[in-house]
RODO-2510 file (C-alpha; in nm, 4 decimals, decimal comma):
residues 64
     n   res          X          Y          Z
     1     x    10,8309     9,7625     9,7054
     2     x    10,6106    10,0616     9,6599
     3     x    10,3827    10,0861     9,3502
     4     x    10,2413    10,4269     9,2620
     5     x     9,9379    10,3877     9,0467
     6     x     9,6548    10,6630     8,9995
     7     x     9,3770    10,6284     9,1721
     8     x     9,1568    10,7269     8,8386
     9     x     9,2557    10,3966     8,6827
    10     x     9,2507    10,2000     9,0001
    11     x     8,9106    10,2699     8,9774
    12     x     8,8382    10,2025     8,6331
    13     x     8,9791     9,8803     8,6483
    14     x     8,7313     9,8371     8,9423
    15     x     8,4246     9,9955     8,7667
    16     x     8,5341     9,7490     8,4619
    17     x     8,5349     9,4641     8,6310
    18     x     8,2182     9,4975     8,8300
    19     x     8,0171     9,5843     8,4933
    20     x     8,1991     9,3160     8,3110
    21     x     8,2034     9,0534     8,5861
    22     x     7,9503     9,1534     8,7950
    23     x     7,6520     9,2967     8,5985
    24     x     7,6193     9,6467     8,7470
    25     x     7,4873     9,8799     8,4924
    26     x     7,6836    10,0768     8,3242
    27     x     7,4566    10,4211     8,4357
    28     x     7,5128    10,2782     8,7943
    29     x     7,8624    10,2827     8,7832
    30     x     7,8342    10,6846     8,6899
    31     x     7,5661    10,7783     8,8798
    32     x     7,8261    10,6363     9,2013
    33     x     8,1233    10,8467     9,0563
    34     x     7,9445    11,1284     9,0250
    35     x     7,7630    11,0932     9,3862
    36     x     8,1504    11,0318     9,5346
    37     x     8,2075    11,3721     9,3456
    38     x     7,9277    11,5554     9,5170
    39     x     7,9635    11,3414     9,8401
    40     x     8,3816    11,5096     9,8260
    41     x     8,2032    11,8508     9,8665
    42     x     8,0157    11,8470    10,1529
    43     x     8,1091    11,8120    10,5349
    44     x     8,2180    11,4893    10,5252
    45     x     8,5242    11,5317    10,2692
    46     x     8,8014    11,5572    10,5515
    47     x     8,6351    11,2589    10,7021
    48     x     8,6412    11,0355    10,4063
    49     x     9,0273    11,2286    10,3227
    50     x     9,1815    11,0609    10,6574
    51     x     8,9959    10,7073    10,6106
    52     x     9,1396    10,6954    10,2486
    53     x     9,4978    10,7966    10,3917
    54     x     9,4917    10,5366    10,6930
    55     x     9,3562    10,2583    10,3858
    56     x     9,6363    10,3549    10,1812
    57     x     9,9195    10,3270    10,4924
    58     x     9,7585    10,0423    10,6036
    59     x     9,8100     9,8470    10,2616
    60     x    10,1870    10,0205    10,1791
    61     x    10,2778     9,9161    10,5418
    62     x    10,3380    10,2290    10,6605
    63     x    10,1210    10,3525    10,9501
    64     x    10,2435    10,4127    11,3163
***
């Protein structure tokens, strides 16, 4: 069974719980995002593309 959820609200349950659950300031939480945005712009984006697309085969099951 596949499930096809956005990854947006995968991690806003995520950035939910860890403010709710686990303290983390809610400025924290936004000054992450937007360093993930800035980080997706440099040299490193087609590195951190291919480790997000091996995590996601590796949970659905489906990786050589």
């Amino acid at each position: 069974m596949t499930v096809s959820l956005p990854l947006v609200f995968v991690l806003g349950v995520i950035a939910w719980a860890a403010i709710k659950f686990l303290g983390v300031r809610l400025w924290v939480a936004v000054v992450i995002a937007l360093f993930g945005f800035w980080l997706s712009h440099t040299f490193l984006a087609p590195a951190i593309e291919s480790g997000t697309r091996s995590g996601v085969d590796v949970v659905n099951g489906t990786h050589e």
